[in-house]
VEXDREN-2710 file (C-alpha; in Angstrom, 1 decimal):
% VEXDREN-2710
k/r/px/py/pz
1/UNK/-7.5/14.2/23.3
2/UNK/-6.4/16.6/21.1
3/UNK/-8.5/17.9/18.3
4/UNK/-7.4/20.4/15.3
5/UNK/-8.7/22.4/12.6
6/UNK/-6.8/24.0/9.7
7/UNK/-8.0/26.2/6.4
8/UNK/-5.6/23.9/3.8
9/UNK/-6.6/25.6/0.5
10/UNK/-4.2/24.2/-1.2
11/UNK/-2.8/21.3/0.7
12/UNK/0.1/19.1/-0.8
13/UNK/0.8/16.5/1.8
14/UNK/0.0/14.9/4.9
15/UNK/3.0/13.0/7.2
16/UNK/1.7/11.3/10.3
17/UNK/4.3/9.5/12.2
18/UNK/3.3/7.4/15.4
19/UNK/4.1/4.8/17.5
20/UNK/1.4/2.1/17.8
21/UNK/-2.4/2.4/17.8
22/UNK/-4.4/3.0/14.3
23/UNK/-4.6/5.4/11.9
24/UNK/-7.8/6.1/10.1
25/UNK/-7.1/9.0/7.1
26/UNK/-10.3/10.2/4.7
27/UNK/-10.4/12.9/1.8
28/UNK/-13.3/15.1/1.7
29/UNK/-14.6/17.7/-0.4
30/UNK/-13.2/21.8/0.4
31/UNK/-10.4/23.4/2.2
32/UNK/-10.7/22.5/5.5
33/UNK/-8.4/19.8/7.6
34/UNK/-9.5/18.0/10.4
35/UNK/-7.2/16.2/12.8
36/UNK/-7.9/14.2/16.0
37/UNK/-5.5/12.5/18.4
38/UNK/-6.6/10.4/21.6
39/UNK/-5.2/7.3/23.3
40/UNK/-2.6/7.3/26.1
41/UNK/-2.4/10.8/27.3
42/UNK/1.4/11.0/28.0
43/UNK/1.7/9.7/23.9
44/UNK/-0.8/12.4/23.4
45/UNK/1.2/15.3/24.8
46/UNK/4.4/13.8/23.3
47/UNK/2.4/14.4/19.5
48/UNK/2.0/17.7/17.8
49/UNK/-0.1/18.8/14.9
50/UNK/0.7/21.2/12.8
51/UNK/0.7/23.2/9.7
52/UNK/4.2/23.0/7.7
53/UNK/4.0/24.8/4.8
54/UNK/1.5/23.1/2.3
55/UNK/1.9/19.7/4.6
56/UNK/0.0/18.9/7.8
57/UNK/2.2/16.9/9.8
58/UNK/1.0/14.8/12.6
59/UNK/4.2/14.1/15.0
60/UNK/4.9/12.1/17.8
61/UNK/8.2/13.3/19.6
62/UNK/9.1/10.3/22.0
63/UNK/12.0/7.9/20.9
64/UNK/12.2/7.1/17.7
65/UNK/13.8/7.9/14.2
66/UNK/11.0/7.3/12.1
67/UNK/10.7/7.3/8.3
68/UNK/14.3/6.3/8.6
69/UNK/13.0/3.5/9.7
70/UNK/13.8/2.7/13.8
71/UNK/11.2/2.5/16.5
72/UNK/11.7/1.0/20.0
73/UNK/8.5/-1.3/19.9
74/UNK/9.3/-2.1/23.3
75/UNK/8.9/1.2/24.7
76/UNK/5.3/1.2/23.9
77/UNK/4.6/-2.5/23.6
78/UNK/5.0/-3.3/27.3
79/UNK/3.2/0.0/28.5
80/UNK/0.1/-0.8/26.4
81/UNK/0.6/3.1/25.0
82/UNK/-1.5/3.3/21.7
83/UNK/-2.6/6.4/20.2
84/UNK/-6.0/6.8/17.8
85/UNK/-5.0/9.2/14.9
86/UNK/-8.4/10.1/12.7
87/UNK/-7.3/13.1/9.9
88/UNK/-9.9/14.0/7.1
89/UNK/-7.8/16.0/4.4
90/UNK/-8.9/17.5/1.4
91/UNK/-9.0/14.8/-1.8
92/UNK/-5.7/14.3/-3.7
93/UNK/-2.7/14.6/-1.1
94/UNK/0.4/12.7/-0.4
95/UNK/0.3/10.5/2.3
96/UNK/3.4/9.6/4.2
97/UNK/2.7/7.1/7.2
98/UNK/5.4/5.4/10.1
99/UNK/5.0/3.8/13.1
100/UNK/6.0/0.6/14.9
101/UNK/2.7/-1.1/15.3
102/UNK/-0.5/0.3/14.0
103/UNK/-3.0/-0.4/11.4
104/UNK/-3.8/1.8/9.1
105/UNK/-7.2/2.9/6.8
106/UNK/-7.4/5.0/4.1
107/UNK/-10.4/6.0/2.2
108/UNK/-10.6/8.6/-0.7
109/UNK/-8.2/9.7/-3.5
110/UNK/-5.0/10.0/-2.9
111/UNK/-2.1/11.8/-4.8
112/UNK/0.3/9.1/-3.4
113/UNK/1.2/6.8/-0.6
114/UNK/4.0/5.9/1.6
115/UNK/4.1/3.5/4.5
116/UNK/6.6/2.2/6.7
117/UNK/5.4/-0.3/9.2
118/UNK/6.7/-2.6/12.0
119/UNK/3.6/-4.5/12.2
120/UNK/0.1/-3.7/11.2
121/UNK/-2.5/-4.1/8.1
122/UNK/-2.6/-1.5/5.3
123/UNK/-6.3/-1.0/4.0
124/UNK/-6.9/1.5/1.0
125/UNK/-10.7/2.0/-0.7
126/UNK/-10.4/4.4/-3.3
127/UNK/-8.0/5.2/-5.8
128/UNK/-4.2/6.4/-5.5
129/UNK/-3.3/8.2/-8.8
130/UNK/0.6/8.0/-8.4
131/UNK/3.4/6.0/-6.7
132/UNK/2.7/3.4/-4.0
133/UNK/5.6/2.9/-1.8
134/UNK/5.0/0.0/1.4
135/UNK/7.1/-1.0/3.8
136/UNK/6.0/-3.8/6.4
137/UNK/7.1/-6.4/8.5
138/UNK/4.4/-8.3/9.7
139/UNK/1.0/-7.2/8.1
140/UNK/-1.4/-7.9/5.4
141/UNK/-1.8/-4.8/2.3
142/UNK/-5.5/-4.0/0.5
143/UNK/-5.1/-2.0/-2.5
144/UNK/-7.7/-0.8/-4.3
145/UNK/-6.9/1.1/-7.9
146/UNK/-2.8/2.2/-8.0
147/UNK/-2.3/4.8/-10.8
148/UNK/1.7/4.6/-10.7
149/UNK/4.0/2.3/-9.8
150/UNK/3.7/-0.2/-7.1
151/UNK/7.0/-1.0/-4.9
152/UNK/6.0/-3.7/-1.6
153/UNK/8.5/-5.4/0.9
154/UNK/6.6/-7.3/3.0
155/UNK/8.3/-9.8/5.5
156/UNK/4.8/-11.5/6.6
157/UNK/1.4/-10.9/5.3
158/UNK/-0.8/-10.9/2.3
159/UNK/-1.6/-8.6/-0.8
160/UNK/-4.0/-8.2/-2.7
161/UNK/-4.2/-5.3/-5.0
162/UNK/-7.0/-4.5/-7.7
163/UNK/-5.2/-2.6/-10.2
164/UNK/-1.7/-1.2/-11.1
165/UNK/-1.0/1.3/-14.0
166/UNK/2.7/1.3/-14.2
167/UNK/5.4/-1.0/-12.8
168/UNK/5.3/-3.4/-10.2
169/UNK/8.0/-4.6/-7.5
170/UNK/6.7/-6.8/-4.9
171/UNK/8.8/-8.9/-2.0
172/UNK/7.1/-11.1/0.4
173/UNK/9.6/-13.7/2.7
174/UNK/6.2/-15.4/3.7
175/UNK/2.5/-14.3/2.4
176/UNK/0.6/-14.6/-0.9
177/UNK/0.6/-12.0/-3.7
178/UNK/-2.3/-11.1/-5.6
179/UNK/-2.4/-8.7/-8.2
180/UNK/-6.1/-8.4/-9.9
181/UNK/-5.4/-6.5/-13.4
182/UNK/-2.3/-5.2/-14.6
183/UNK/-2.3/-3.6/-18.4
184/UNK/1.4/-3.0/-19.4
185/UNK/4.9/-2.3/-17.6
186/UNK/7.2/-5.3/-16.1
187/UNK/5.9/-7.1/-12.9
188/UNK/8.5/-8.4/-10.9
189/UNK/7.3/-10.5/-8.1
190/UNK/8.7/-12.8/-5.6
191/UNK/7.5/-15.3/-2.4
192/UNK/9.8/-17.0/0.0
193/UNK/7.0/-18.8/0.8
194/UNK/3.8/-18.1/-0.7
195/UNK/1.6/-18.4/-3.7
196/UNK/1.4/-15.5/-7.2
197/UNK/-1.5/-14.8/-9.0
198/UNK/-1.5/-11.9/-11.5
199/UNK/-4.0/-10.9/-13.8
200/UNK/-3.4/-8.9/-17.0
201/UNK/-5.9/-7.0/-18.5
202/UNK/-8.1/-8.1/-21.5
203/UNK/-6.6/-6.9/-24.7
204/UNK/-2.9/-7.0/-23.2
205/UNK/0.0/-9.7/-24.0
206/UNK/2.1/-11.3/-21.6
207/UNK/5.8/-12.0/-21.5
208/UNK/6.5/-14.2/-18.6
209/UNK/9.7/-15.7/-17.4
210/UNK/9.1/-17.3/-14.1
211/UNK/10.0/-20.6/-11.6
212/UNK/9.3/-22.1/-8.7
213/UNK/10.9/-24.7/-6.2
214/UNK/8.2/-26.2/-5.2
215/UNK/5.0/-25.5/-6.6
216/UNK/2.9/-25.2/-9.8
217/UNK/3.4/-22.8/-12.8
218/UNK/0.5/-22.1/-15.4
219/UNK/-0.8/-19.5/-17.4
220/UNK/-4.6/-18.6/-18.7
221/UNK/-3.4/-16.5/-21.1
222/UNK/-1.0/-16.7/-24.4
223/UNK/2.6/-16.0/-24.3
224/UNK/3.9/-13.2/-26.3
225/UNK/6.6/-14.7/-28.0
226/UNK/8.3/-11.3/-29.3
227/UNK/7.2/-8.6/-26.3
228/UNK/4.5/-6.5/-27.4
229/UNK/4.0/-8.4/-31.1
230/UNK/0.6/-10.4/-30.5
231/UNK/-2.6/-8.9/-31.3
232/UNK/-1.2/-5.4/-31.5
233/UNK/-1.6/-4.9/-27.8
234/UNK/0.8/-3.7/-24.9
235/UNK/2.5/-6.2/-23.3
236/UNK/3.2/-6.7/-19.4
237/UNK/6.7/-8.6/-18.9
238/UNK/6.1/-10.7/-15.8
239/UNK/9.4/-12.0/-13.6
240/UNK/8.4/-14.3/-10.7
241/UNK/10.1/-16.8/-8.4
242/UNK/8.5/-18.6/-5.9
243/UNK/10.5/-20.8/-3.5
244/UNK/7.4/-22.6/-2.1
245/UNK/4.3/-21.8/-3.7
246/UNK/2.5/-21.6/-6.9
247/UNK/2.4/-19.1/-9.8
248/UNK/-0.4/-18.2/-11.6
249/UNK/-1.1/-16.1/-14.9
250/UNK/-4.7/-15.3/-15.7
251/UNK/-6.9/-13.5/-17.6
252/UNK/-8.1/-10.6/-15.2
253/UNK/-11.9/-9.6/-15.1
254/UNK/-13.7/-7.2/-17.4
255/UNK/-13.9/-3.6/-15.3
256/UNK/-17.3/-3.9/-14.8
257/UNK/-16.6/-7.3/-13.0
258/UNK/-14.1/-6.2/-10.9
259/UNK/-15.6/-4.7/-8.4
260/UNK/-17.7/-8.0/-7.0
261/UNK/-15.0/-10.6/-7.5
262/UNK/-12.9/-8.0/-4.9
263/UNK/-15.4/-8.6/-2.2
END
């Protein structure tokens, strides 16, 4: 095991970069960083943490080329190597993540997020004031409140996110998409295979251009027909396209609603 404690007045970002296992990051009140690593012990002595700068990097130095993306699953896979990564950073840092099979928990607020995974779930309760960038291949994605934009690939697996403030750009080749409440921007979303279901927020129009192969299309809530002209409100410009699945407009929940149809 190895355990580590920093003074991060100031901290700007936190990188952690592994191979398989699960990663558990929380924000917490004052300057200090915590950092623990356990699991496999030659994994552990292959993984430094350290101090960079105004970033606290979390490093495993076995093969791989990660945040390129490329990691030898194999290498770990058939050796049953997994490595436990908990790190409680002060609130409002940029989070960079990578690794070749590991979930991964966040809980806090968060500056921004990055993620590039092989396979595992992505879980975030609390809020991420900027950009949301997620990479995975097999894996569902939980997003609570996304201040920025919102990019996702995801090869297989489900998301769901609460909220997005700015632009969204989501991929899935086989899982559903679900987007709770978005207010204004353009929504661009597409399934292989796969249902959609966004929800725009209450006093916000909706331009929608969207198909499907084979599936149903509806909408809960009136189409704009000039962008931004109905009821004086922003408008979100929605492009979808499902190949099998169905895609869904609604009306999303009142704020103070949110929280218990999220359960």
């Amino acid at each position: 095991m190895n355990e580590q404690r920093f003074h991060t007045p100031g901290l700007h970002g936190l990188e952690i970069v592994v191979p398989a296992g699960d990663v558990a990051v929380e924000t917490i009140d004052g300057d200090e960083s915590f950092v623990v690593v356990d699991g496999d012990e030659k994994l552990v002595e292959q993984t430094t943490v350290e101090l960079r700068g105004d970033k606290l990097v979390v490093d495993f130095h076995g093969k791989r080329s990660l945040l390129g993306i490329t990691i030898a699953v194999g290498d770990f896979s058939m050796g049953g190597g997994r490595l436990h990564v908990q790190a409680r950073v002060p609130h409002d840092v940029k989070v960079r993540l990578a690794t070749a099979s590991a979930d991964m928990a966040l809980r806090g607020r968060f500056a921004s997020l990055e993620t590039k995974t092989a396979s595992g779930d992505l879980v975030v309760a609390g809020e991420i004031a900027g950009d949301v960038v997620v990479k995975t291949v097999s894996g569902d994605v939980r997003l609570d409140p996304v201040g920025g934009e919102l990019r996702v690939q995801s090869v297989s697996g489900d998301l769901r996110v609460r909220s997005v403030s700015g632009s969204l750009v989501a991929k899935s080749v086989s899982g559903d998409l679900r987007v709770e409440s978005i207010r204004a921007g353009h929504a661009e979303l597409t399934s292989i295979s796969g249902d959609i279901e966004i929800g725009i927020a209450a006093g916000s129009n909706v331009d929608v251009d969207a198909n499907t192969v084979s599936g149903d299309l509806s909408s809960d809530v009136p189409l704009a027909s000039v962008p931004g002209e109905s009821d004086g409100g922003p408008t979100v410009v929605v492009r979808g396209k499902t190949v099998s699945g169905d895609f869904r407009v609604l009306r999303a929940a009142t704020p103070e609603a949110a929280p218990a149809a999220a359960g």
